[in-house]
N, CA, C and O of each residue as an XYZ file, in Angstrom:
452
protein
N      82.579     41.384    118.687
C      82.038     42.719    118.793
C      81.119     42.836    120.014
O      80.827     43.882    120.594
N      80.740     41.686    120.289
C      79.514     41.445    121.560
C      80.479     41.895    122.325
O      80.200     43.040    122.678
N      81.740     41.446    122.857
C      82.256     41.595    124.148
C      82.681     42.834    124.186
O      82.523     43.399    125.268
N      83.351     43.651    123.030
C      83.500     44.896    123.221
C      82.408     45.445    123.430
O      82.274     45.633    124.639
N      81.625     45.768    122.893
C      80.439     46.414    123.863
C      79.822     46.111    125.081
O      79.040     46.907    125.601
N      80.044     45.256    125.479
C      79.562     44.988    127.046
C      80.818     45.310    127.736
O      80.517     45.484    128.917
N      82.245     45.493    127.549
C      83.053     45.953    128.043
C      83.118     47.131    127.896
O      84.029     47.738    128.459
N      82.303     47.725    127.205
C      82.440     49.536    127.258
C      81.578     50.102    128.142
O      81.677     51.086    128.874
N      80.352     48.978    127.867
C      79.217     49.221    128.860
C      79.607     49.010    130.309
O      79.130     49.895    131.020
N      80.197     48.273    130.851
C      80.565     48.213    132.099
C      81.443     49.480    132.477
O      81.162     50.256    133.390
N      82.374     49.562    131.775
C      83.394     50.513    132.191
C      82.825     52.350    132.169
O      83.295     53.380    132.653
N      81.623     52.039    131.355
C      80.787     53.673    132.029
C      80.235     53.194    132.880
O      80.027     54.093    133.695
N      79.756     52.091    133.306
C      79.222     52.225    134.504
C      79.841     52.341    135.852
O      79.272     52.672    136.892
N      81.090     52.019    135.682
C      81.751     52.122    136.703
C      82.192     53.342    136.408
O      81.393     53.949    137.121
N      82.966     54.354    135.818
C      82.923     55.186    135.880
C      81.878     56.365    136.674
O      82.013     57.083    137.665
N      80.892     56.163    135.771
C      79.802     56.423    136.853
C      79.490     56.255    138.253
O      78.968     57.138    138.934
N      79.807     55.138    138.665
C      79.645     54.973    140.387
C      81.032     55.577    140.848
O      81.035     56.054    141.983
N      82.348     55.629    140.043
C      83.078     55.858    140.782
C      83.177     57.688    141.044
O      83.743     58.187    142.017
N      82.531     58.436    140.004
C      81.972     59.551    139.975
C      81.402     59.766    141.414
O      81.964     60.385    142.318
N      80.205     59.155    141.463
C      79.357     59.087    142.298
C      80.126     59.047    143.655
O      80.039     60.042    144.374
N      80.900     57.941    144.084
C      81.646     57.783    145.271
C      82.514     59.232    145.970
O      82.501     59.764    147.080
N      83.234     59.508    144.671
C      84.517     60.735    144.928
C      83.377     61.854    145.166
O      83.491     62.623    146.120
N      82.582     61.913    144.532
C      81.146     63.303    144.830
C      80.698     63.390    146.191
O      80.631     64.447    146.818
N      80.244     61.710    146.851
C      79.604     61.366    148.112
C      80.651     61.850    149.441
O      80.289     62.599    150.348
N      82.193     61.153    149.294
C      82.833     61.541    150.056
C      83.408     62.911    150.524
O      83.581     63.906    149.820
N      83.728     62.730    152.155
C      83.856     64.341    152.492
C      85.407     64.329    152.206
O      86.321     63.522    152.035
N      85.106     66.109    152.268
C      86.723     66.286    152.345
C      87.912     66.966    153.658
O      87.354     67.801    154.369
N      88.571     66.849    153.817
C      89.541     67.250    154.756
C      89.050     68.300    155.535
O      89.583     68.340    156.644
N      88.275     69.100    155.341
C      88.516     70.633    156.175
C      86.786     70.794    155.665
O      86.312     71.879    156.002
N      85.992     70.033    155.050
C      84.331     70.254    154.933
C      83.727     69.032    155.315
O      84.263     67.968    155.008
N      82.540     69.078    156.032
C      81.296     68.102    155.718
C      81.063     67.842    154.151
O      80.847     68.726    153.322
N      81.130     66.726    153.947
C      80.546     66.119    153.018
C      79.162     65.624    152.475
O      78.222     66.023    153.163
N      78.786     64.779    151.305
C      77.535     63.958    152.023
C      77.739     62.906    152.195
O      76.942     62.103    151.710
N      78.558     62.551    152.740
C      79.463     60.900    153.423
C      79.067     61.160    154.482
O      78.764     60.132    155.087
N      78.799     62.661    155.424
C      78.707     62.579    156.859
C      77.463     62.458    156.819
O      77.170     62.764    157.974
N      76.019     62.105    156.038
C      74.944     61.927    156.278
C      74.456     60.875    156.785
O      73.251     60.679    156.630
N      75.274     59.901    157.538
C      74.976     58.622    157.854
C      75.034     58.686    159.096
O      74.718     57.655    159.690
N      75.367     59.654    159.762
C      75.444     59.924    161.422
C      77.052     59.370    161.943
O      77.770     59.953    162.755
N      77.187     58.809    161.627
C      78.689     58.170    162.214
C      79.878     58.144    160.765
O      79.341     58.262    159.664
N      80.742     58.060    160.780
C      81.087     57.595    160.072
C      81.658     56.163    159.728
O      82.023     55.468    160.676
N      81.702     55.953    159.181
C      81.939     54.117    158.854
C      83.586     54.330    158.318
O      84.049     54.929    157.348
N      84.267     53.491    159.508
C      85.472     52.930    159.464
C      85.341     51.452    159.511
O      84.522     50.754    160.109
N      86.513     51.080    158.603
C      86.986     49.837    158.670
C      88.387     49.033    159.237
O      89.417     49.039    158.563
N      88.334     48.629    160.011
C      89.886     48.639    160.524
C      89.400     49.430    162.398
O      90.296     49.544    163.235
N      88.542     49.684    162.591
C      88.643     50.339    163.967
C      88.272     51.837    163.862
O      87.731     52.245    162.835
N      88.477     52.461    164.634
C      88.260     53.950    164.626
C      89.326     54.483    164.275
O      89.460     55.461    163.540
N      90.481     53.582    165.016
C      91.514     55.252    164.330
C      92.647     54.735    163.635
O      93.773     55.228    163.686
N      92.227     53.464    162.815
C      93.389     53.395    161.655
C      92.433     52.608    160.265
O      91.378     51.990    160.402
N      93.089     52.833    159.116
C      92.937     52.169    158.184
C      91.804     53.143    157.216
O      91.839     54.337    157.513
N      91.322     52.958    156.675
C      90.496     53.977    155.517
C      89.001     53.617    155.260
O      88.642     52.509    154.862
N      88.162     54.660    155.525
C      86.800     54.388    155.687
C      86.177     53.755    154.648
O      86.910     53.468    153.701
N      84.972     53.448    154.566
C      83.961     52.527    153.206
C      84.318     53.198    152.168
O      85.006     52.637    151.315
N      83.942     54.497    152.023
C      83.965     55.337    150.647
C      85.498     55.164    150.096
O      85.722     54.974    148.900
N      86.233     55.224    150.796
C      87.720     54.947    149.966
C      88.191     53.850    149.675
O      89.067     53.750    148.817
N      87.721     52.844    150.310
C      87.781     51.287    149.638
C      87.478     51.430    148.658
O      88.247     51.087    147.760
N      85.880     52.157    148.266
C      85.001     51.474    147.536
C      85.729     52.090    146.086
O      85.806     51.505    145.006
N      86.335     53.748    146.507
C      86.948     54.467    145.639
C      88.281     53.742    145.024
O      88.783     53.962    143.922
N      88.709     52.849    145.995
C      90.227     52.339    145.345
C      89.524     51.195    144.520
O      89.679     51.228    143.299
N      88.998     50.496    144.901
C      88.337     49.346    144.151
C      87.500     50.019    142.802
O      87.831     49.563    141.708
N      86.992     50.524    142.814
C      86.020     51.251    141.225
C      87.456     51.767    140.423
O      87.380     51.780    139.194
N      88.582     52.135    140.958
C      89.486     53.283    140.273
C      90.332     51.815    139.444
O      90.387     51.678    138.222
N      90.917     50.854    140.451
C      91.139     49.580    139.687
C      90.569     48.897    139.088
O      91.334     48.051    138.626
N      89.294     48.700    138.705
C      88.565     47.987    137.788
C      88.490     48.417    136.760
O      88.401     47.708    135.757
N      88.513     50.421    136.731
C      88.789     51.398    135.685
C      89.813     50.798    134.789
O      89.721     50.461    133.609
N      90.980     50.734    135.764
C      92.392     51.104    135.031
C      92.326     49.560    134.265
O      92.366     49.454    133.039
N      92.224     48.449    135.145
C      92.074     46.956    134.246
C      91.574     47.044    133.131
O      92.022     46.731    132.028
N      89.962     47.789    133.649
C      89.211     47.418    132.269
C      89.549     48.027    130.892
O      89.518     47.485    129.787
N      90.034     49.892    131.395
C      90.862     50.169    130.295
C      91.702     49.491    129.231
O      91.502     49.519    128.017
N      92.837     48.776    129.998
C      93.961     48.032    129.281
C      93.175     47.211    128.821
O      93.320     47.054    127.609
N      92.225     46.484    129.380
C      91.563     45.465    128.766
C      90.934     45.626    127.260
O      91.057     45.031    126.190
N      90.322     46.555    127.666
C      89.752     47.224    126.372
C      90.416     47.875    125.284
O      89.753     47.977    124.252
N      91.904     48.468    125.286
C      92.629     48.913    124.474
C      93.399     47.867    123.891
O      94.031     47.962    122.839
N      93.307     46.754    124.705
C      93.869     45.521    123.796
C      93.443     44.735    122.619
O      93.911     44.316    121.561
N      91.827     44.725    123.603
C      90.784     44.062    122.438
C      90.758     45.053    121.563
O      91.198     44.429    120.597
N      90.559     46.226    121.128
C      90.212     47.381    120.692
C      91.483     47.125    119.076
O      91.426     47.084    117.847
N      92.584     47.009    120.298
C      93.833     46.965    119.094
C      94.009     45.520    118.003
O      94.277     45.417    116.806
N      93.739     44.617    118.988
C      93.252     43.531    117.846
C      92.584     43.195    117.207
O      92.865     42.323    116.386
N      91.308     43.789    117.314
C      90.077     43.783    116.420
C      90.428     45.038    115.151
O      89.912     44.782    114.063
N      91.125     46.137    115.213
C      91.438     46.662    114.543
C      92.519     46.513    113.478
O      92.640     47.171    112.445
N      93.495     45.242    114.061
C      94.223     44.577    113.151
C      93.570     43.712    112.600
O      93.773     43.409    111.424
N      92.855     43.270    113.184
C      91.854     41.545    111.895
C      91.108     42.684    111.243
O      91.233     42.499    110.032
N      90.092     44.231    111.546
C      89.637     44.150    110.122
C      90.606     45.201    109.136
O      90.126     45.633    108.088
N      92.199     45.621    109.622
C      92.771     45.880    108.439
C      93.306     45.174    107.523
O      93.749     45.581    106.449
N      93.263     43.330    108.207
C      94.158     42.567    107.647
C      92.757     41.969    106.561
O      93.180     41.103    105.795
N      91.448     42.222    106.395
C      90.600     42.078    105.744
C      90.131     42.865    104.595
O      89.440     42.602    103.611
N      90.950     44.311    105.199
C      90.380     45.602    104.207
C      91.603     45.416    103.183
O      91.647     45.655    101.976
N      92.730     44.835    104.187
C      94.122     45.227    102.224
C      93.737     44.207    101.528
O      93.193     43.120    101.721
N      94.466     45.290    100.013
C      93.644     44.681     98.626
C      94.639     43.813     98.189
O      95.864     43.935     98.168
N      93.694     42.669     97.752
C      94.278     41.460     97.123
C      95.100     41.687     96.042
O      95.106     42.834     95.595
N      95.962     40.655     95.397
C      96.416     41.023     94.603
C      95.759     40.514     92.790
O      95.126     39.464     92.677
N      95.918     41.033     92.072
C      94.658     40.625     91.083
C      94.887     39.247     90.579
O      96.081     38.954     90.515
N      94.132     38.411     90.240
C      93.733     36.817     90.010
C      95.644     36.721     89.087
O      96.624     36.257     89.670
N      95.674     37.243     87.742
C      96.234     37.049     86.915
C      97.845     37.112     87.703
O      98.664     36.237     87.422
N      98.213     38.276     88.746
C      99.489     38.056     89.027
C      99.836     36.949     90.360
O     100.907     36.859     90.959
N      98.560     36.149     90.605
C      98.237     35.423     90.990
C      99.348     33.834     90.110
O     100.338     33.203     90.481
N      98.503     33.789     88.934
C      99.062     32.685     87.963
C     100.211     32.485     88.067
O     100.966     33.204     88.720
N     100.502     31.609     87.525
C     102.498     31.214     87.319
C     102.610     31.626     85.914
O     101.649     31.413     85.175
N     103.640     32.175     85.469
C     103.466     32.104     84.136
C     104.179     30.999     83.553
O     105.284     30.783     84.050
N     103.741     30.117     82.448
C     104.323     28.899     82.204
C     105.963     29.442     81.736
O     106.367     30.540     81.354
N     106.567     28.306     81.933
C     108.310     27.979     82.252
C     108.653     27.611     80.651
O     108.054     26.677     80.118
N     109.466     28.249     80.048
C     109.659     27.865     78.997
C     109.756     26.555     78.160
O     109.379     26.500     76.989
N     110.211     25.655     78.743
C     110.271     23.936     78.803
C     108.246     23.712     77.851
O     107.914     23.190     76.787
N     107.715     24.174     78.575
C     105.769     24.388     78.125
C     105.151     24.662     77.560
O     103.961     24.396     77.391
N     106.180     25.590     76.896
C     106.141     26.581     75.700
C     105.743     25.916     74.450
O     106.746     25.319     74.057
N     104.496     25.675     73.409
C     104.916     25.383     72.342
C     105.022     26.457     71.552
O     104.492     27.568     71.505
N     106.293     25.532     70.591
C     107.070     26.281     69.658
C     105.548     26.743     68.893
O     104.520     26.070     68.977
N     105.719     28.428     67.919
C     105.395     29.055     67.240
C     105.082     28.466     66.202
O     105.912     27.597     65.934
N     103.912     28.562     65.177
C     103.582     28.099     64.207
C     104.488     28.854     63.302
O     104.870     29.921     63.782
N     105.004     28.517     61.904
C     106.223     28.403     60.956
C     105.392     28.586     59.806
O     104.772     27.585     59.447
N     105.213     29.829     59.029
C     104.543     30.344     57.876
C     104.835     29.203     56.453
O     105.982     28.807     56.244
N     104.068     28.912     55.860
C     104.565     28.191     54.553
C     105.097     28.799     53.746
O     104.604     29.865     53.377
N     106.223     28.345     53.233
C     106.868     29.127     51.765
C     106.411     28.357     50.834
O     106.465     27.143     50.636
N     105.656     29.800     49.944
C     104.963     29.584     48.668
C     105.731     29.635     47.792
O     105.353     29.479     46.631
């Protein structure tokens, strides 16, 4: 149960930054607040490859999607161990064997008076 919750906890947090990132970056045809840094920051050179904020955006969006599956797995197996805890036993008695006829003793035999 520890790890599911620290795996939920992470995955809002990344959510959260990755919020944060897609908010920061500009868009096509506006200033952003990505352009508040005076230059913009490319990686790869000036005129190829994809700036910081979209790395950082592809990287947060995959840790999402991992941690998801990750979490819907654990999620699904922990939910099978406690249904396989919640079904009801079956009661003690149909439990027993019932003795085999061979085990059987014969019936007590009334006296004739």
């Amino acid at each position: 149960m520890f790890l599911l919750g620290l795996l939920i906890t992470l995955l809002a947090l990344d959510a959260l930054f990755l919020i944060l990132i897609i908010l920061i970056q500009k868009g096509k045809g506006s200033m952003g607040l990505g352009a508040l840094g005076g230059s913009t920051q490319m990686l790869f050179g000036g005129s190829g490859g994809q700036d910081l904020f979209q790395k950082i955006t592809w990287i947060l969006g995959t840790i999402f999607m991992a941690g998801s599956l990750i979490l819907s797995i654990m999620w699904s197996k922990s939910a099978g161990q406690s249904l396989q805890l919640a079904s009801p036993m079956r009661p003690i008695a149909a439990q027993q064997q019932a003795p085999s006829p061979s085990q059987e003793q014969p019936a007590p035999t009334p006296m004739n008076k």
